[in-house]
RODO-2510 file (C-alpha; in nm, 4 decimals, decimal comma):
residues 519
     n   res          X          Y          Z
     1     x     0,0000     0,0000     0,0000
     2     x     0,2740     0,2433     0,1048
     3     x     0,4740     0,1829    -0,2592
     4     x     0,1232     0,2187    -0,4737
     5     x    -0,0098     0,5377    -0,2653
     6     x     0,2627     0,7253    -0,0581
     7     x     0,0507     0,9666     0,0860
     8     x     0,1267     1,1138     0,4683
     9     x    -0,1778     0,9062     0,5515
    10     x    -0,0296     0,5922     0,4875
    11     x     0,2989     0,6668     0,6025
    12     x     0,1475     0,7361     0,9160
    13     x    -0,0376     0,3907     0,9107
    14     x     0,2156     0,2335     0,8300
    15     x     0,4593     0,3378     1,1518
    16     x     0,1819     0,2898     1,3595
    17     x     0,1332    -0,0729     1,2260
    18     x     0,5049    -0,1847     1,2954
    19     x     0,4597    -0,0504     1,6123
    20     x     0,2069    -0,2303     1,7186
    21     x     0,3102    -0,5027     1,5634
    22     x     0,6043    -0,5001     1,8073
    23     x     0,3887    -0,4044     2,0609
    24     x     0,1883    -0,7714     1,9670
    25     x     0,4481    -0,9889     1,9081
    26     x     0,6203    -0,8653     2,2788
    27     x     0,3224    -0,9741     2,4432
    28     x     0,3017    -1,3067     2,2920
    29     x     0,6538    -1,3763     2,3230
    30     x     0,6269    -1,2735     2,6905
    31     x     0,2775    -1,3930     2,7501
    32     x     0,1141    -1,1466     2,9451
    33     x    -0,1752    -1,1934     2,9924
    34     x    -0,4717    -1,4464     2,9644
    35     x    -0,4486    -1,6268     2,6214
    36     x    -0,8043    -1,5240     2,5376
    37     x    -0,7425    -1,1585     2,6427
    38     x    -0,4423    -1,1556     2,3887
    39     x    -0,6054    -1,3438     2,1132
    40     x    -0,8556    -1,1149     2,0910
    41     x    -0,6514    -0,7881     2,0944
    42     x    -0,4305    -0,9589     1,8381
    43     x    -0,7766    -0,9896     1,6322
    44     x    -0,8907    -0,6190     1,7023
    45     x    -0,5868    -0,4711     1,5909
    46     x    -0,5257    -0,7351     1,2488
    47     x    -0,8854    -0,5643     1,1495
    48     x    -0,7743    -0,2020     1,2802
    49     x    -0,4797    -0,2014     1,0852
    50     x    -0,6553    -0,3305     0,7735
    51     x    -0,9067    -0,0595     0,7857
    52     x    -0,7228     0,1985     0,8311
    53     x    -0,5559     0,0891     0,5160
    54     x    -0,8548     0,0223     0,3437
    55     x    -0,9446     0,4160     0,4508
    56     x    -0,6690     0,5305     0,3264
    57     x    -0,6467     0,3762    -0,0019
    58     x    -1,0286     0,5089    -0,0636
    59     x    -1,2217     0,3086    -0,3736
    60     x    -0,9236     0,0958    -0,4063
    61     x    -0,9701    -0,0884    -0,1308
    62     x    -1,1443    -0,3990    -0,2639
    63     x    -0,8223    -0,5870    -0,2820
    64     x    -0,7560    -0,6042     0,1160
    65     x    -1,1082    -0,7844     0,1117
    66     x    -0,9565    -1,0892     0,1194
    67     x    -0,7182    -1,0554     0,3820
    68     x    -1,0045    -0,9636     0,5849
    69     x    -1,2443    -1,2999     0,4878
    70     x    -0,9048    -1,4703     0,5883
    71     x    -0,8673    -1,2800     0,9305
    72     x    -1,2010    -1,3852     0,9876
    73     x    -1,2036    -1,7393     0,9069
    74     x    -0,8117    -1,7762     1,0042
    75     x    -0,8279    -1,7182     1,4014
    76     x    -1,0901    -1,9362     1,4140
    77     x    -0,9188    -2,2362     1,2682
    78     x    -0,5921    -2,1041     1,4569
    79     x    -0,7377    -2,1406     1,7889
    80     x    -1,0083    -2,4064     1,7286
    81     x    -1,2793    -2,2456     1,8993
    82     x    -1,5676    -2,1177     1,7926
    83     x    -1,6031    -1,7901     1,9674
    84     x    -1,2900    -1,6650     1,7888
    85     x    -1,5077    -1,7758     1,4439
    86     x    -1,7770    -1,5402     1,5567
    87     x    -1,5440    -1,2620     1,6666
    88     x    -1,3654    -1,2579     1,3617
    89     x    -1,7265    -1,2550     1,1385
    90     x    -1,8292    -0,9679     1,4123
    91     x    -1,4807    -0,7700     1,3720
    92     x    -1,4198    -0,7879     0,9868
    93     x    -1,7580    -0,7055     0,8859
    94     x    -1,7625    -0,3967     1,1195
    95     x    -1,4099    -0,3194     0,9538
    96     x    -1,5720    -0,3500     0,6451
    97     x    -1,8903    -0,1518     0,6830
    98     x    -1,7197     0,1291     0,8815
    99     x    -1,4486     0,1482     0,5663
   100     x    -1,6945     0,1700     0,2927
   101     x    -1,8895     0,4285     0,4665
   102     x    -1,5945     0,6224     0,5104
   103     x    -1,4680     0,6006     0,1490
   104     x    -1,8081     0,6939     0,0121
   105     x    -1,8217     0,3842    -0,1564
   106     x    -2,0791     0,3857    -0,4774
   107     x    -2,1157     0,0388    -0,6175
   108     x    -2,3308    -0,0849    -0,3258
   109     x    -2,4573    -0,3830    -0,5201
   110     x    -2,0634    -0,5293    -0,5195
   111     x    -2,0443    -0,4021    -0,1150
   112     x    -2,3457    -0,5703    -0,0087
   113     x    -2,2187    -0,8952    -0,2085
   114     x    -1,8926    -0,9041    -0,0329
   115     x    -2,0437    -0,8170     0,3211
   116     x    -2,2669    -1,0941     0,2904
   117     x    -1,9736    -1,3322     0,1460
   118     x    -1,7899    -1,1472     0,4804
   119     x    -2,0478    -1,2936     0,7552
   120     x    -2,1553    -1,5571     0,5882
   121     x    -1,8602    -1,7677     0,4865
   122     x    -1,7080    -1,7587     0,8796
   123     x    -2,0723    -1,9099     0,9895
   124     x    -2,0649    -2,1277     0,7356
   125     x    -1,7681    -2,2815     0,9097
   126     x    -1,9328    -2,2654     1,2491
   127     x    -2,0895    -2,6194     1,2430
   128     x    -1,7779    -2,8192     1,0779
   129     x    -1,5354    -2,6872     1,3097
   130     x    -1,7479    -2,7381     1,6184
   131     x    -1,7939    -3,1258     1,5271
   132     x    -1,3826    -3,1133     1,4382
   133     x    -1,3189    -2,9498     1,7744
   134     x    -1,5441    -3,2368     1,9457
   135     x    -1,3772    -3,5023     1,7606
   136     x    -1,0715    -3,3697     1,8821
   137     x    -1,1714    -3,3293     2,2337
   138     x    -1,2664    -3,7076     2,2218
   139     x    -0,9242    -3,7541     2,0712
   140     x    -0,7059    -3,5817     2,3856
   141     x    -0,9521    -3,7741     2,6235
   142     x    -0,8726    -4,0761     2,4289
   143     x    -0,4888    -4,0189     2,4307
   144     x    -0,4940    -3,9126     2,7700
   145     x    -0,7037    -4,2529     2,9109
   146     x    -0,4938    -4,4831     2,6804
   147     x    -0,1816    -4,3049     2,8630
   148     x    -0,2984    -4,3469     3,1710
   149     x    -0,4258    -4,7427     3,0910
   150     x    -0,0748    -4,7803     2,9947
   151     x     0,0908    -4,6325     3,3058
   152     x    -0,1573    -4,8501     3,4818
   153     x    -0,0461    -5,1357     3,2747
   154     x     0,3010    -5,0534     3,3533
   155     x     0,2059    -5,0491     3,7157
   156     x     0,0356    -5,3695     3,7673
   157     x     0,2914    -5,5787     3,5266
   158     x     0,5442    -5,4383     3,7976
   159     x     0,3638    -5,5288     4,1274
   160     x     0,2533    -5,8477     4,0051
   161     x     0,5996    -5,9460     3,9172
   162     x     0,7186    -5,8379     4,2153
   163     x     0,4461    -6,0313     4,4412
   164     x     0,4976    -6,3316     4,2056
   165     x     0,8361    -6,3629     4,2547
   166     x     0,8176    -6,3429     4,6184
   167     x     0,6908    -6,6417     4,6997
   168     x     0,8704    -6,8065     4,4321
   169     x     1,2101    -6,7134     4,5576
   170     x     1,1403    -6,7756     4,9065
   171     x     1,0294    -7,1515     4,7543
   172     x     1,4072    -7,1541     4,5393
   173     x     1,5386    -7,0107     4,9083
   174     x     1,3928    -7,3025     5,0939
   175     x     1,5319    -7,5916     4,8548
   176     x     1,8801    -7,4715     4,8854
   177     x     1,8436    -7,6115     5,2669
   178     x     1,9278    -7,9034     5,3965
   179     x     1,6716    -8,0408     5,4566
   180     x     1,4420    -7,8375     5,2588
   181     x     1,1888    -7,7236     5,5148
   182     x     0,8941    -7,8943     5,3290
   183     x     0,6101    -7,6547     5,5121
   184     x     0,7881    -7,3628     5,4544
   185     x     0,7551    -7,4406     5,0386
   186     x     0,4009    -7,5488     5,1007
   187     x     0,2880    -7,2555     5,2146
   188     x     0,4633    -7,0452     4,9984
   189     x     0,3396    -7,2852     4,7188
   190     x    -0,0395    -7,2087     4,8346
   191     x     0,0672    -6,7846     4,8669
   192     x     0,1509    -6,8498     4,5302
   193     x    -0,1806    -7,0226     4,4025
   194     x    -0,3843    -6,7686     4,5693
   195     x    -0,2112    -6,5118     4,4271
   196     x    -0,2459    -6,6175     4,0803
   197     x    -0,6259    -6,6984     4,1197
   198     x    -0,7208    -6,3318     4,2733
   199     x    -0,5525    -6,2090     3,9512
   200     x    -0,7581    -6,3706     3,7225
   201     x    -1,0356    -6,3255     3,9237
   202     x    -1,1506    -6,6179     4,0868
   203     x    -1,2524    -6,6275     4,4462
   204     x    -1,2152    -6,8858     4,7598
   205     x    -1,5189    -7,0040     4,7083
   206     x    -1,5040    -7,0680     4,3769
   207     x    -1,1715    -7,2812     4,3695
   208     x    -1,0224    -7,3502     4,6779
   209     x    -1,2476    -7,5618     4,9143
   210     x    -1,0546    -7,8831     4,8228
   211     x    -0,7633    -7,7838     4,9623
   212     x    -0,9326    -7,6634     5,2901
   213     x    -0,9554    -8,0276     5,4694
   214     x    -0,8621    -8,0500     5,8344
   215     x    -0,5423    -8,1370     5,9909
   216     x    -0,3902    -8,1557     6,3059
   217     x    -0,1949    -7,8475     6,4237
   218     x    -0,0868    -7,6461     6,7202
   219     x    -0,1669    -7,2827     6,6672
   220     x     0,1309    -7,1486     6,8823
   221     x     0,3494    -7,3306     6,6442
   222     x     0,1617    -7,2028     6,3202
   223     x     0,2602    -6,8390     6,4570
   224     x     0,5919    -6,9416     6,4417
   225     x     0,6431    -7,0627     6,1444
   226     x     0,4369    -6,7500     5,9534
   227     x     0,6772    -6,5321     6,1910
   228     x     0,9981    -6,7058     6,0263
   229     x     0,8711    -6,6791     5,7029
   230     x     0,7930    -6,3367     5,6864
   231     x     1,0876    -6,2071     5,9584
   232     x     1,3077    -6,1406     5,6558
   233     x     1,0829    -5,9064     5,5461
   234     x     1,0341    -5,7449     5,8525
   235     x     1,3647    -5,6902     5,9094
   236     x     1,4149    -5,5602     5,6030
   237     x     1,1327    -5,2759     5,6543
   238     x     1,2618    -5,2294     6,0616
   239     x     0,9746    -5,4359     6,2191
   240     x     1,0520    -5,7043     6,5258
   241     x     0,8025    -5,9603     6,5194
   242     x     0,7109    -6,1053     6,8420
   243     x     0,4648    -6,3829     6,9845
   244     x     0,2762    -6,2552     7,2452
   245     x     0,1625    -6,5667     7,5489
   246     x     0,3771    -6,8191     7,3538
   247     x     0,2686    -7,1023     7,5940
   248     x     0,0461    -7,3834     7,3933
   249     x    -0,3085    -7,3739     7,3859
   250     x    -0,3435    -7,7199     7,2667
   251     x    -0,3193    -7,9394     6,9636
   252     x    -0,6716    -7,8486     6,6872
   253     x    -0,8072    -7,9541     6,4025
   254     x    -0,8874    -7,7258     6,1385
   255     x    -0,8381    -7,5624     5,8304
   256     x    -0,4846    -7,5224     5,8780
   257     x    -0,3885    -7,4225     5,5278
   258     x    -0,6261    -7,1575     5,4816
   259     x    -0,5179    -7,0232     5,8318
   260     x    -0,1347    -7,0373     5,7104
   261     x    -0,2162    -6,7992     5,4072
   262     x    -0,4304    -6,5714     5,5992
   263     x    -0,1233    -6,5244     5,8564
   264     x     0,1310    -6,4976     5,6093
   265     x    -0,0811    -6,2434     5,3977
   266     x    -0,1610    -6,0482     5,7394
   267     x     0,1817    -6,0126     5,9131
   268     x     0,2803    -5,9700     5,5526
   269     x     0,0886    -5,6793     5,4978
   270     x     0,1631    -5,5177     5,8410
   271     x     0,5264    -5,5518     5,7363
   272     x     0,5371    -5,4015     5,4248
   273     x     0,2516    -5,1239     5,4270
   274     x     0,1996    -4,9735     5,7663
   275     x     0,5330    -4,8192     5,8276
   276     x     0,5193    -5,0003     6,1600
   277     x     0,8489    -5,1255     6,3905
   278     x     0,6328    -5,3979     6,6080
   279     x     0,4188    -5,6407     6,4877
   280     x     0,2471    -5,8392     6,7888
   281     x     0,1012    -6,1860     6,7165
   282     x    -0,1191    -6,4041     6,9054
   283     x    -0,3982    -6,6782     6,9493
   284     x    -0,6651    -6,8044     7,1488
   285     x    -0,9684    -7,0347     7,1900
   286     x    -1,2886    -7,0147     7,3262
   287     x    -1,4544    -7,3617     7,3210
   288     x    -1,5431    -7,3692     6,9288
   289     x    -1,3106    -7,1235     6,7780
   290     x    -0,9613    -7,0198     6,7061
   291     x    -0,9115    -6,6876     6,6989
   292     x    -0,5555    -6,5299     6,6054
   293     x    -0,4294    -6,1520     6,6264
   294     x    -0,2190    -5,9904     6,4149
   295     x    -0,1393    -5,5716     6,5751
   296     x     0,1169    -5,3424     6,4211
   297     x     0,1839    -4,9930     6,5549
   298     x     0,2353    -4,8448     6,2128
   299     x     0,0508    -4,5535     6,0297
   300     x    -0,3331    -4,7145     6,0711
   301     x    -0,5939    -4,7352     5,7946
   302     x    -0,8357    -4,4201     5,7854
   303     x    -1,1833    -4,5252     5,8613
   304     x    -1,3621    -4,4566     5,5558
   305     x    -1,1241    -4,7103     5,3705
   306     x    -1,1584    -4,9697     5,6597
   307     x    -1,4260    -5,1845     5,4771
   308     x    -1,2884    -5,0867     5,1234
   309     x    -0,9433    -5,2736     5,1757
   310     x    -1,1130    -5,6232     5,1564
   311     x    -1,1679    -5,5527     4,8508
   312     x    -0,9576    -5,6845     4,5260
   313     x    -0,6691    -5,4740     4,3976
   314     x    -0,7864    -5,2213     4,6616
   315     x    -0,4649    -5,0197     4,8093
   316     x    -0,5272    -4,8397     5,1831
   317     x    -0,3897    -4,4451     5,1063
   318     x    -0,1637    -4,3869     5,3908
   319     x    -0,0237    -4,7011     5,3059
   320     x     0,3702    -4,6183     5,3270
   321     x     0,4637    -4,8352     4,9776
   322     x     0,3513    -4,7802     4,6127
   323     x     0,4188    -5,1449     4,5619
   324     x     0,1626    -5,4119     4,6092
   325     x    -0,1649    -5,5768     4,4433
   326     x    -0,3562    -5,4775     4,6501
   327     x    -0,4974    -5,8886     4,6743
   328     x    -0,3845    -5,9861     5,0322
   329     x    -0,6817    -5,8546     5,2601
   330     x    -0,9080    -6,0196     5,0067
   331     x    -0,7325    -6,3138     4,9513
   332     x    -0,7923    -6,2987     5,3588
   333     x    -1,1391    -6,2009     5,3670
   334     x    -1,2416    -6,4171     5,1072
   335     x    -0,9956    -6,7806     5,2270
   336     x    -1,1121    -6,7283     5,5684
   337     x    -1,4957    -6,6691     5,4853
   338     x    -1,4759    -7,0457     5,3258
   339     x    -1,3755    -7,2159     5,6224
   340     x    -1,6618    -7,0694     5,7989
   341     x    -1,4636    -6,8198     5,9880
   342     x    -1,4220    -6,4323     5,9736
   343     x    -1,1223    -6,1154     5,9469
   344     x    -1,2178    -5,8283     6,1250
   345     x    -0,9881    -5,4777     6,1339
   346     x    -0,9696    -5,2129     6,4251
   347     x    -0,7544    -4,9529     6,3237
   348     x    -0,6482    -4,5775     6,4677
   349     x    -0,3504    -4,3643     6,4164
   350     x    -0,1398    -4,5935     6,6465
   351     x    -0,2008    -4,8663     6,4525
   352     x    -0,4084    -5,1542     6,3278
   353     x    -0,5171    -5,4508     6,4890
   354     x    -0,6751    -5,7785     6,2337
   355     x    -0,8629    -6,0701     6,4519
   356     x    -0,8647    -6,4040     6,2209
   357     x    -1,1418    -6,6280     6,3647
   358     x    -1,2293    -6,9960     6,2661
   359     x    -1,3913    -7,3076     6,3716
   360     x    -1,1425    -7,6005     6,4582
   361     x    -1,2401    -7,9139     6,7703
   362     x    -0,9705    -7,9159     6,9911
   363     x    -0,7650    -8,3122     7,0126
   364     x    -0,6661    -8,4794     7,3030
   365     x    -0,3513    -8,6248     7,3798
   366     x    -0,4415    -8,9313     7,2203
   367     x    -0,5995    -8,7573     6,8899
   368     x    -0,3227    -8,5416     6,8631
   369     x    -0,0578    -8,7812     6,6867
   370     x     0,0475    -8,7155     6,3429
   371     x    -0,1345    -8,8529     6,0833
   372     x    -0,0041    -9,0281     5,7611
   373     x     0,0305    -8,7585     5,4556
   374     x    -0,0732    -9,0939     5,2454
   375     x    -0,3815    -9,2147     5,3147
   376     x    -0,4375    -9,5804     5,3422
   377     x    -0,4724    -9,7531     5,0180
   378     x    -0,5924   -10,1126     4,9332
   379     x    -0,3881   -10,3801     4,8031
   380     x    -0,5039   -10,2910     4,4359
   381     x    -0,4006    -9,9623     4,4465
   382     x    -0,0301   -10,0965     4,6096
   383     x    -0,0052   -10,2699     4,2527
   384     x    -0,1973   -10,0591     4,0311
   385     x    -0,0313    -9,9036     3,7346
   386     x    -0,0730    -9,5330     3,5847
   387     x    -0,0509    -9,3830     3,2858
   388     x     0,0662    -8,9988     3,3373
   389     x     0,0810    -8,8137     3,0467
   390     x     0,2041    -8,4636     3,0425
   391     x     0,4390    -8,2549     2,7994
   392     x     0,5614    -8,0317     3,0636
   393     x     0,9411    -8,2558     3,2102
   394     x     0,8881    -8,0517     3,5832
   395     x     0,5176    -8,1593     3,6207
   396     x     0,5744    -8,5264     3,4673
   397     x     0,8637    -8,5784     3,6813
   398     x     0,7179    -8,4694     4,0013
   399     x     0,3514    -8,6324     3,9737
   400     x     0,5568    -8,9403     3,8543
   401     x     0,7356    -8,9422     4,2468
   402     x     0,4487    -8,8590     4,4410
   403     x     0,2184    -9,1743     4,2455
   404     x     0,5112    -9,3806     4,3048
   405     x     0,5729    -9,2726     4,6706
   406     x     0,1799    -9,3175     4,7152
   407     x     0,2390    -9,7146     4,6217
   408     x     0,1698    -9,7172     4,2067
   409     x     0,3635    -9,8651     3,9467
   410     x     0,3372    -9,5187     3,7196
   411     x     0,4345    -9,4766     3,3034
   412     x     0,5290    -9,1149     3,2754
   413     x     0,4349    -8,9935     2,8452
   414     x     0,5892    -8,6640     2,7047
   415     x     0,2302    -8,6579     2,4802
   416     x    -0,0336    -8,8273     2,3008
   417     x     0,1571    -9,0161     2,0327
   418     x     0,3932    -9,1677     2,2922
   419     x     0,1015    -9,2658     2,5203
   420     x    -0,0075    -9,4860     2,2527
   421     x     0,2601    -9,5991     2,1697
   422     x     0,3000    -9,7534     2,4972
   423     x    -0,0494    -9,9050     2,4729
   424     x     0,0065   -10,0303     2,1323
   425     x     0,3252   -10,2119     2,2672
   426     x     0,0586   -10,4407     2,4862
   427     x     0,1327   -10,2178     2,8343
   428     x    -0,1674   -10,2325     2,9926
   429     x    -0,2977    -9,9083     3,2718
   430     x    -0,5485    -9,9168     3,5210
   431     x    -0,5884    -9,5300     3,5204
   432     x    -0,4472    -9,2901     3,2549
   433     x    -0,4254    -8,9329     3,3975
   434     x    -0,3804    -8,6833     3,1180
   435     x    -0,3064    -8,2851     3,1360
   436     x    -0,5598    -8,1197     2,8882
   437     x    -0,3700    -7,8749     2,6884
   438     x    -0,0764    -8,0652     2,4895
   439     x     0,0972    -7,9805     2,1634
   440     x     0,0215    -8,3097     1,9622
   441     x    -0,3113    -8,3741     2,0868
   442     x    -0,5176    -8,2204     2,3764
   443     x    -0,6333    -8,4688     2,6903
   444     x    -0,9631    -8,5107     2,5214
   445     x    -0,8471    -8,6201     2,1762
   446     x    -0,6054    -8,8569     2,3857
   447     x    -0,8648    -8,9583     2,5838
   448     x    -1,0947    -9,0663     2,2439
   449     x    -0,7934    -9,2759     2,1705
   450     x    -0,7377    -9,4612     2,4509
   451     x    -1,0908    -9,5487     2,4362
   452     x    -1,1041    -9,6414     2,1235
   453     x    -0,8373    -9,9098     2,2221
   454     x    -0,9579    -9,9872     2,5868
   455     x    -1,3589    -9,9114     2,6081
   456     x    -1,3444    -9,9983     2,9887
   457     x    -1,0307    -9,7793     3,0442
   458     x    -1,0174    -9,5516     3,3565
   459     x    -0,9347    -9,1360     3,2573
   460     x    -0,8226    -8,8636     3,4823
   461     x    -0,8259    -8,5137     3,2664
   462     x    -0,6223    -8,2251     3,4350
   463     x    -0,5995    -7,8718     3,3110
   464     x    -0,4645    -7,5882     3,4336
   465     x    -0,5180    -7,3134     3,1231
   466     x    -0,7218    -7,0060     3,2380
   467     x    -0,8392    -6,9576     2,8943
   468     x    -1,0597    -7,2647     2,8667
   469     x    -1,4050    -7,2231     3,0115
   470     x    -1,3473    -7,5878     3,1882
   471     x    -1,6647    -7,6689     3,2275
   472     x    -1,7676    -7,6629     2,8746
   473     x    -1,4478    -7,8702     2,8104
   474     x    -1,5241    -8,0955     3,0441
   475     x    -1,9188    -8,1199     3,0694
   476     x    -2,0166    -8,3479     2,8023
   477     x    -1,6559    -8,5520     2,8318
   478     x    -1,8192    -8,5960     3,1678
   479     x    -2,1768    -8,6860     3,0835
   480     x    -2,0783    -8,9298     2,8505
   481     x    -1,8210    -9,1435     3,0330
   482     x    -1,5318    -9,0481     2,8008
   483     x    -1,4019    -8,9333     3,1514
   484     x    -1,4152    -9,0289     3,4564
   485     x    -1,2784    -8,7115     3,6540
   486     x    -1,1674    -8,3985     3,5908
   487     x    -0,9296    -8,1910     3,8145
   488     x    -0,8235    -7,8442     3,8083
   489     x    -0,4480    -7,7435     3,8907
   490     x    -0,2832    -7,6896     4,1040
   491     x    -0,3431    -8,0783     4,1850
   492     x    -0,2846    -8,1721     4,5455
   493     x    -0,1452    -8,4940     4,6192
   494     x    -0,4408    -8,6069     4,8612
   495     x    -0,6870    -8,5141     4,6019
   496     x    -0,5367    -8,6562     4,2896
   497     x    -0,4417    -9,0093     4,4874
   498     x    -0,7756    -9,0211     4,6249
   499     x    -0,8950    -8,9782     4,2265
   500     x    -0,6835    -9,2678     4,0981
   501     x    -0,7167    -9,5321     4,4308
   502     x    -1,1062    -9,4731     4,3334
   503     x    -1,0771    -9,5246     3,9682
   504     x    -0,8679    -9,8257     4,0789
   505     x    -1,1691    -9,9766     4,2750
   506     x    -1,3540    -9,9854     3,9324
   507     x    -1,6152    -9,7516     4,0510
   508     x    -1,6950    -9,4920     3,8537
   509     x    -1,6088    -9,1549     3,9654
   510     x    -1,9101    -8,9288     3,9811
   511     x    -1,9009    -8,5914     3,7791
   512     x    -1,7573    -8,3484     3,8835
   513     x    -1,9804    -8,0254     3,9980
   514     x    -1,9083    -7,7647     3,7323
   515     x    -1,7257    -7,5453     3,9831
   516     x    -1,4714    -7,8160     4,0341
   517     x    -1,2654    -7,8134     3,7645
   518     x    -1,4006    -7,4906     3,5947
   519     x    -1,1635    -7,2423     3,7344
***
């Protein structure tokens, strides 16, 4: 404008304009002020300096007409909002109107045509942009939940390794011993299983009664041997451990495992999470029930998440660790509901206090000897032979030692095709106990086979794969006799040698309820 008309006017605009312009481009670079605040001055003075252009270059004007449909439409897309779309519409066409009036323009046909192509084209745009700008609002929410899912990903791959490994360590710590303290891995073993079955979602109820038979056991010592299995990590966090009235109470039976877990998961807890330096434990009886206390002097729970840590992957807020599942009060709450007992919490600033009670029958002196881990088999069973088939060399070789401990002759398979084999080569089984998921055929293919050669042939099916909805595996195996039971791993010794003496007897083992093997 200055090189086509250099006129004092413009000369004039045109200092004032790299002024401001200065003036502008200092207060964005220095960002004073609300955004909005300078967004829209940067706006008002784009369309001030155009018009006093447009002014000053009189009928010749027409040409900055564009700039201004641009400034109107532009901030809008800039910013992405819609109110600087209607301030720009609002702003140029005032620019315009106020210029043409000033210019005396004539051809108002052409002026009213671009005023209306001035408002009109900016509203126009109104609608698309505010369905873009909500698209991309859903986008950032998006971005920012998928972010967060994977930090919480991140998170829970962590603590679950961590509380994994735990118990498996303190297992690989246990057989370095000699002798391997065989309760100590057993009730890691157990942590372990529970553990694994909160994470996937399955409750006590829903998997664990089998394991929850009774046994003999003195609750004074049962204290001890949670407080030796957890005083490494105690000690680690600055907590003492102590058993408070140490003296026997007697010699019980009850549901000793689910007791052990409880404990562990308890003194555990108090140990890791409640910043505490004492941890008190103790037990008593009443007539019909155990009950054991576990009392910290840590950091306490607050009260309104007193009945919310119970719950899974629940995490108490003052607790003093980010680590952790968040599993072990439920695994509690939900282990000790089964055996008929309950957890209850008392907690203040001082500390927290957790009272495990459960039914057990005390035993008198001459109830209270130990009893056999095997139970008592008949002379069939001493000279029955098995069939285990299994692909997995850890699993094969240690079901293979406890069968043959328990008084079998037992055939260990890597698979299918070798299973037959052995069959085919005139071996005859009394029971075949096949794992489910193997590479050359699956349990129930194997199991079709085996019938097919031996219709009176006793099968045990085992599967431990979280993925198969069991009981629809195993349901119409079931029904129709192609099996005769079906157990879920972790298999216990007692339970699978109490499968295989009855298949053995040549009485048919019942079906299974659905909840039995459908885990």
């Amino acid at each position: 404008c200055y090189s086509i008309q250099n006129t004092p006017y413009l000369r004039s605009i045109t200092l004032f304009a790299l002024l401001a312009t200065f003036f502008w481009v200092f207060m964005a670079w220095r960002r004073v002020g609300p955004d909005k605040v300078r967004h829209i001055g940067a706006l008002a003075y784009d369309c001030l300096i155009i018009g006093l252009v447009m002014v000053g270059m009189g009928s010749s004007f027409m040409g900055l007409f564009a700039v201004l449909l641009w400034i109107g439409i532009g901030y809008g897309i800039r910013y992405q909002e819609p109110l600087y779309l209607k301030l720009g519409m609002a702003f140029t066409t005032v620019t315009f109107v106020v210029s043409g009036l000033v210019t005396s323009w004539t051809d108002w046909g052409v002026f009213l045509s671009l005023l209306v192509t001035l408002a009109v084209v900016p509203l126009m745009q109104l609608s698309p942009m505010t369905r873009i700008i909500k698209l991309l609002e859903q986008l950032d929410t998006a971005n920012k939940e998928l972010d967060e899912a994977n930090k919480t990903k991140t998170r829970f791959i962590s603590n679950v390794s961590h509380d994994l490994l735990t118990p498996v360590s303190s297992i690989i710590g246990y057989c370095g011993l000699q002798p391997p303290p065989i309760e100590g891995i057993r009730i890691n073993a157990y942590q372990l299983t529970r553990q694994i079955r909160a994470i996937i979602g399955k409750t006590a109820s829903e998997d664990l009664t089998h394991e929850e038979h009774h046994e003999r056991f003195d609750p004074v010592d049962l204290l001890r041997q949670v407080a030796t299995i957890v005083n490494p990590l105690a000690e680690i966090n600055g907590a003492q451990i102590t058993i408070i009235n140490a003296g026997s109470i007697g010699v019980f039976s009850g549901a000793v495992h689910a007791l052990s877990i409880c404990l562990i998961n308890l003194v555990n807890n108090a140990a890791k999470h409640s910043g505490c330096d004492r941890i008190e434990l103790g037990a008593g009886y009443d007539g019909t029930m155990l009950s054991f206390v576990v009392a910290d002097n840590g950091n306490g729970i607050p009260e309104s998440q007193q009945q919310l840590v119970f719950q899974r992957f629940h995490r108490a807020g003052s607790s003093t660790g980010a680590d952790g599942l968040g599993l072990g009060l439920s695994i509690v709450h939900d282990t000790i509901e089964v055996v008929g007992g309950q957890v209850t919490l008392q907690s203040t600033s001082t500390g927290s206090t957790f009272r495990l009670t459960a039914p057990a029958a005390q035993l008198l002196d001459t109830e209270s000897r130990p009893r056999a881990i095997v139970p008592t088999r008949t002379a069939l069973a001493r000279v029955a032979c098995v069939l285990f088939v299994d692909d997995e060399f850890q699993s094969r070789s240690a079901w293979y030692a406890v069968l043959q401990e328990a008084g079998y002759h037992v055939h260990a398979a890597a698979g299918g095709i070798e299973a037959l084999a052995a069959i085919d080569a005139g071996n005859h089984y009394d029971v075949h106990v096949l794992d489910y998921r193997m590479p050359e055929m699956n349990g129930i293919e194997l199991a079709v086979a085996i019938r097919a050669r031996n219709p009176g042939a006793r099968i045990i099916a085992l599967s431990a794969d979280a993925e198969d909805d069991r009981a629809l595996v195993f349901e119409q195996p079931l029904a129709d006799g192609l099996l005769d039971a079906a157990l879920g791993k972790p298999i216990h010794p007692e339970k699978l040698i109490a499968s295989v003496e009855q298949a053995c007897s040549s009485t048919l083992i019942p079906s299974l309820p659905t909840d039995a093997y459908a885990e």
